[in-house]
C-alpha positions in Angstrom: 125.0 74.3 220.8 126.8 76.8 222.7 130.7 76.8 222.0 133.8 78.5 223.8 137.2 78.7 223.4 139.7 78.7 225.5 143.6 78.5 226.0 145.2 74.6 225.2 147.2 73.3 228.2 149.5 70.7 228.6 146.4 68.9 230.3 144.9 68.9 227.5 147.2 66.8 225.0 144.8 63.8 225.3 142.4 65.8 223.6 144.9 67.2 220.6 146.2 63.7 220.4 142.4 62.4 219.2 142.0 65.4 216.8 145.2 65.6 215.2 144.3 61.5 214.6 141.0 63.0 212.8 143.0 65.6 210.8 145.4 62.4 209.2 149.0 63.0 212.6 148.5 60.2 214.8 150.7 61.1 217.2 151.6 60.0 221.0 150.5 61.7 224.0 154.0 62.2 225.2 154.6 64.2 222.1 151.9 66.4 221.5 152.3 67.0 225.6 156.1 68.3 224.2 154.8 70.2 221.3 152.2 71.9 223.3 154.4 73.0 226.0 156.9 74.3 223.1 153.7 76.3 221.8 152.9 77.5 225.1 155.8 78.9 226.6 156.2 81.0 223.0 155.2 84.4 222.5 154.9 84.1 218.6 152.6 81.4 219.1 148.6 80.6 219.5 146.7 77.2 220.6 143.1 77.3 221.3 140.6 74.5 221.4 137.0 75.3 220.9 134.9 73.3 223.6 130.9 72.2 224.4 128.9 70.9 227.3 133.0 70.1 228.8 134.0 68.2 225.7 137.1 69.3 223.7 135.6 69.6 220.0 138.1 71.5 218.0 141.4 73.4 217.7 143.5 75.7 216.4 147.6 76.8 216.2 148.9 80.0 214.8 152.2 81.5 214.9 153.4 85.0 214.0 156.2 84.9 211.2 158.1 88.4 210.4 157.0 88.6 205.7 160.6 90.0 205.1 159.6 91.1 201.8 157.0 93.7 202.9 158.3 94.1 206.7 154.9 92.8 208.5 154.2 90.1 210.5 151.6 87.0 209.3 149.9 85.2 211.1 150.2 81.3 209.8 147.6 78.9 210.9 149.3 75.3 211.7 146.8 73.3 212.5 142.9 73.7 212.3 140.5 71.0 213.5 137.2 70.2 214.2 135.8 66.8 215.3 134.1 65.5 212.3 130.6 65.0 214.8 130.6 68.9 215.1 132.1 70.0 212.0 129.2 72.3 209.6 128.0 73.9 212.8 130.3 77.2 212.5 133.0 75.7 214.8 135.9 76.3 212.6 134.5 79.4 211.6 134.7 80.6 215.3 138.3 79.7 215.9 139.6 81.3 213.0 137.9 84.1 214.5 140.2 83.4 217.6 143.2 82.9 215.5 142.2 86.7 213.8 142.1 88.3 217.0 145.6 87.1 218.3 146.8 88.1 214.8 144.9 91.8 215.2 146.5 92.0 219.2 149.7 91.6 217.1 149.9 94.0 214.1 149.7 91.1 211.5 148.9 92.5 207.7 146.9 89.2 207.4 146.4 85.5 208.2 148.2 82.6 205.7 146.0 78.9 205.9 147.9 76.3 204.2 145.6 73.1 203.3 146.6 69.6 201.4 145.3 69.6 198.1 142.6 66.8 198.7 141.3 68.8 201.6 138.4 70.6 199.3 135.8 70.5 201.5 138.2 72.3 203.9 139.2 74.8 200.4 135.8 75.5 199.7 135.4 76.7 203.8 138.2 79.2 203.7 136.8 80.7 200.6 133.4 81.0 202.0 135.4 82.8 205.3 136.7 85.4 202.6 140.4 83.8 202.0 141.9 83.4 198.6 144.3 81.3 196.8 147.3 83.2 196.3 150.2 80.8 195.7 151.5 77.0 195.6 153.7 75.3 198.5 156.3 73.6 197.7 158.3 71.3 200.6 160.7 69.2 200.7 161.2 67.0 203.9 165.2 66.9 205.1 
């Protein structure tokens, strides 16, 4: 199954709206349309989709964030999808490769993945792509 990536475009916020559904954010058209033209018009910022035989089958977003504590840039992966029909056929894997060369373009010292705790199927992946636990989030919504 031959896959490609490619830029997102504001065209394409159909197709984020149905994955980011898969990944647990329903979400409207209209605002995914306003999030990815926030995304695209920003430097700092990465959205690719990984596509085959025409159909939109996964995607990523990155943005660059300045580590004040070391002075380098990280790259932080946002969102990371693959349509659960494809998923186990080294989709992912390929656009985290994406998201690694728009961190290398950019100096980063490394790329940060955060992941819900139930996600462990999605924990065991990173670790198999070389990533390692290093800390605990902590959030709280405003």
């Amino acid at each position: 199954m031959p896959v490609s990536l490619r830029s997102a475009t504001e065209a394409d916020a159909k197709h984020v709206e149905s994955l980011l559904a898969e990944l647990g954010y329903p979400s409207k058209e209209a605002d995914v349309c306003y999030r990815l033209r926030r995304s695209l018009r920003s430097e700092t910022s990465c959205f690719l989709l990984a596509q085959s035989a025409g159909e939109v089958i996964g995607l990523i977003s990155a943005e660059l964030l300045p580590y004040f504590p070391n002075g380098s840039t990280i790259c932080r992966v946002t969102g990371l999808v693959v349509s659960a029909h494809y998923r186990g056929r080294g989709v992912g894997e390929k656009l985290l490769v994406g998201a690694a060369d728009f961190a290398r373009e950019h100096h980063c010292s490394g790329i940060e993945i955060t992941s819900a705790e139930h996600r462990l199927d999605a924990h065991r992946f990173y670790q198999r792509l070389g990533f390692s636990r290093t800390s605990f989030r902590f959030f709280q919504a405003l």
